[in-house]
N, C-alpha and C positions, 0 to 999 in steps of 0.2 A: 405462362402461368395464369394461373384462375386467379380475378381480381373482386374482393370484396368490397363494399364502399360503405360508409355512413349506417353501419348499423350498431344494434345494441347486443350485446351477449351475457347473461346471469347465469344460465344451469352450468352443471356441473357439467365438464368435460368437453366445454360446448363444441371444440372441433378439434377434439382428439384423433388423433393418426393422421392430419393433415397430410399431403405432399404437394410441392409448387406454390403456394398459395399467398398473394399479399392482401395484406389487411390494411386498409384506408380512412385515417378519421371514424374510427369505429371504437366505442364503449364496450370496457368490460364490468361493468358493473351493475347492478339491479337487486331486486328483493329476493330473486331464490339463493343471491351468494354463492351460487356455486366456485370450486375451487378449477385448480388444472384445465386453464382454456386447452392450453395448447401441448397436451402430452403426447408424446410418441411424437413425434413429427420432423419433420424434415425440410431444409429447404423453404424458411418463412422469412417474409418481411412484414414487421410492422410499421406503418409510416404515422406520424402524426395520431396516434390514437391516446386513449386514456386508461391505465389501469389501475382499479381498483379493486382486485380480488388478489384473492392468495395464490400463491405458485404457478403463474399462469406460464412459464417455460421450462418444463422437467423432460430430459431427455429429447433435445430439439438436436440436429445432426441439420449445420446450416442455417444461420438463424441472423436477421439483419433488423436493427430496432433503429428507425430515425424518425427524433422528432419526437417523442414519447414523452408521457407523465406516468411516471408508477407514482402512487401517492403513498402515504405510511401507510394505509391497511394494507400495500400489498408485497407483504411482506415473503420470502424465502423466491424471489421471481425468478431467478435462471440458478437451473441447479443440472448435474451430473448430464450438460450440454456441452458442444463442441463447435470450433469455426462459429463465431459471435463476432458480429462487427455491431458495435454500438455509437450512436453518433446524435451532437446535438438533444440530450433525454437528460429528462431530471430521474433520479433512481432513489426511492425516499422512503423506503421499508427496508425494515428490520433483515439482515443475512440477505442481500438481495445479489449475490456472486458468490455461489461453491461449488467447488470437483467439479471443472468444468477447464476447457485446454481451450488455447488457442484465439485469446481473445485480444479485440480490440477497443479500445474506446478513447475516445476523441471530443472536447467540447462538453464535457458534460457535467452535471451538478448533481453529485453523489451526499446523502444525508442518510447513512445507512450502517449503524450500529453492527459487529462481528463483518465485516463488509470484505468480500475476495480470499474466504479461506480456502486451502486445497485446488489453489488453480496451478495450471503449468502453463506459463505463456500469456501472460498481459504486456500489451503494449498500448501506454496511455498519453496522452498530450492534452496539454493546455485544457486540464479538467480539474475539478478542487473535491476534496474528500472529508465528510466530516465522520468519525466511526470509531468507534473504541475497539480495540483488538482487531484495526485493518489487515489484511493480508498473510494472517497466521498461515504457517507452512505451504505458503507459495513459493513457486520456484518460476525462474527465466523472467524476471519482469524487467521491462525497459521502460522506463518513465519521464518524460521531458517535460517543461514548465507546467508540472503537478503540482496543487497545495493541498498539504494536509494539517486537519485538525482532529485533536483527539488523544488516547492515550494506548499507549499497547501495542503500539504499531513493528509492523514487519519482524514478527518473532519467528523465528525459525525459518527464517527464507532463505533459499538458495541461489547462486547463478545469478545474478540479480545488477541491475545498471541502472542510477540516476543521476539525471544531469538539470543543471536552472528546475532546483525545485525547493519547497519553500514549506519545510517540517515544524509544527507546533505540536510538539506531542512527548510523552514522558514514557521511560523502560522500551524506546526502538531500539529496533534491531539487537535484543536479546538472540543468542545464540543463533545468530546470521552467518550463513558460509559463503565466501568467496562471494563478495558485494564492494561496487564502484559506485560513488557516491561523490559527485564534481558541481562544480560552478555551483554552489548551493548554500542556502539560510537550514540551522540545523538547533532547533528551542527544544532541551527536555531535558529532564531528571534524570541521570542515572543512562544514560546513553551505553547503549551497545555491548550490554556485559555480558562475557563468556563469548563474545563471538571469535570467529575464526576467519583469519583472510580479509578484513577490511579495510578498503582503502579512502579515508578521504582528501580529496585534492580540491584547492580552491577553497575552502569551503568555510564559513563561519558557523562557531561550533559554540552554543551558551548554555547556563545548566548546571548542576550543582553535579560534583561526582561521577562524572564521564568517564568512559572507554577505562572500567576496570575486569579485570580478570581476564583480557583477552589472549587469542594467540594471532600472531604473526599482522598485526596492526599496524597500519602506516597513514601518515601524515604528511602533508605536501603543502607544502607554503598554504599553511590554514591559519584561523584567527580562532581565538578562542578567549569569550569574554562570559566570567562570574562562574569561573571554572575552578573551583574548588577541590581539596579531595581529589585530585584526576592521576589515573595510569596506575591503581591500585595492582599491582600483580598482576599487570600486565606485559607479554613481550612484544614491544614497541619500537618501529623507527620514525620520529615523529620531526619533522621540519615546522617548525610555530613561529608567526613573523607577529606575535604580539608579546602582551604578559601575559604568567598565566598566574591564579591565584595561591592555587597551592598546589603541590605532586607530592604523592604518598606512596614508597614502597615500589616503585617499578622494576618486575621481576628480572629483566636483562634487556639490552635492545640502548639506545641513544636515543635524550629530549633534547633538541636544538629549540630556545623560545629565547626572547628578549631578557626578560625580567622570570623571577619565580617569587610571591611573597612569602611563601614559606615551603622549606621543603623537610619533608619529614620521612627520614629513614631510622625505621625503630626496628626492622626486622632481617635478622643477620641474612637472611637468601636473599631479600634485594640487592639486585645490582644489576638494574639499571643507571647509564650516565648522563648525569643532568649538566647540559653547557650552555652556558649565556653568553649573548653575543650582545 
């Protein structure tokens, strides 16, 4: 592979259709601003460099980023790419992951508003996310000692696995299918409504009004604290080893918790059954 070292790059397109090619401790930034370093291309590594322009990876086929600074101007950085190993990179503009398969990323420091929509295939570890409307209609994500912040997260996701991860975020996993969600800290408003096929196990769940309207919802020796309002119309099999605060109207399915401080069925199709133990 042809190796680049310690340079600087501003125009537009500066090395458009690449092939083989690693990039070294090299700047993308300067006064002509150009956009789309790296269009068309195939088969790059970027090691330790800096970027500061807009879209510098549209259509990459092969693409390895370690080391890296994307800073906020540079914003929408890998889009409508494939085969993405990312490692050790701070990523801190705006949309900076869309319509793009088969990604990795590891170690890294994600500050990236609308952040992973339209991907198939993330697999992430011991990396932290801060983004509103993270990973809107992605599918296949595997996620280990992840932490998120933010609000909007994982709406419409599919196929999807997380395990030791550590969620601050309000209206997740809206309308999520078939998602495994274990050994995990889980802060938000309004959790998980209208999804389908959600399993959480292990998991501490707080939050005003959770897990309502769902279908086929299950719960596994979980904790659930300042959980209000919860299991609104929803079908539920839920194991809970604490109290909960309040349960409202649970369409059919079984709540196994400790305590309930108030339980409110006002509407004749409810019939879900609520047991304390």
């Amino acid at each position: 592979m042809e190796t680049i070292q310690d340079q600087t790059f501003d125009e537009e397109r500066a090395l458009y259709g690449s092939r083989d090619l690693v990039a070294e401790r090299c700047r993308f930034d300067g006064p002509a601003d150009g956009e789309s370093a790296f269009k068309e291309c195939r088969e790059i590594t970027a090691k330790d460099c800096y970027f500061n322009l807009r879209y510098p990876f549209w259509h990459v086929n092969g693409l390895k980023i370690e080391g890296c600074e994307m800073t906020e101007l540079c914003r929408a950085a890998i889009w409508y790419s494939d085969g993405i190993d990312i490692t050790g990179t701070k990523m801190h503009g705006i949309k900076a992951l869309r319509e793009c398969g088969n990604v990795r990323i590891y170690d890294c420091d994600i500050i990236s508003p609308e952040f992973g929509w339209s991907v198939s295939g993330i697999d992430m570890k011991n990396s932290s996310v801060e983004s509103e409307y993270a990973f809107m209609r992605s599918s296949n994500l595997s996620f280990d000692r992840m932490k998120l912040k933010g609000k909007y997260s994982f709406q419409y996701i599919q196929n999807s696995v997380f395990t030791n991860c550590e969620f601050d975020t309000k209206d997740a996993f809206w309308h999520a299918k078939n998602v495994i969600v274990k050994d995990s800290y889980v802060k938000g408003e309004y959790l998980a409504w209208y999804s389908e096929n959600v399993l959480f196990e292990n998991c501490t769940i707080t939050g005003t009004q959770p897990l309502c309207y769902c279908k086929g919802l299950k719960l596994i020796n979980c904790r659930m604290e300042g959980c209000d309002l919860s299991f609104e119309k929803s079908v539920v099999e839920a194991d809970i080893r604490s109290s909960v605060d309040s349960i409202k109207n649970p369409k059919s399915g079984k709540i196994i918790c400790q305590s309930v401080g108030e339980i409110i069925m006002d509407d004749p199709e409810a019939k879900g059954q609520i047991v304390t133990a």
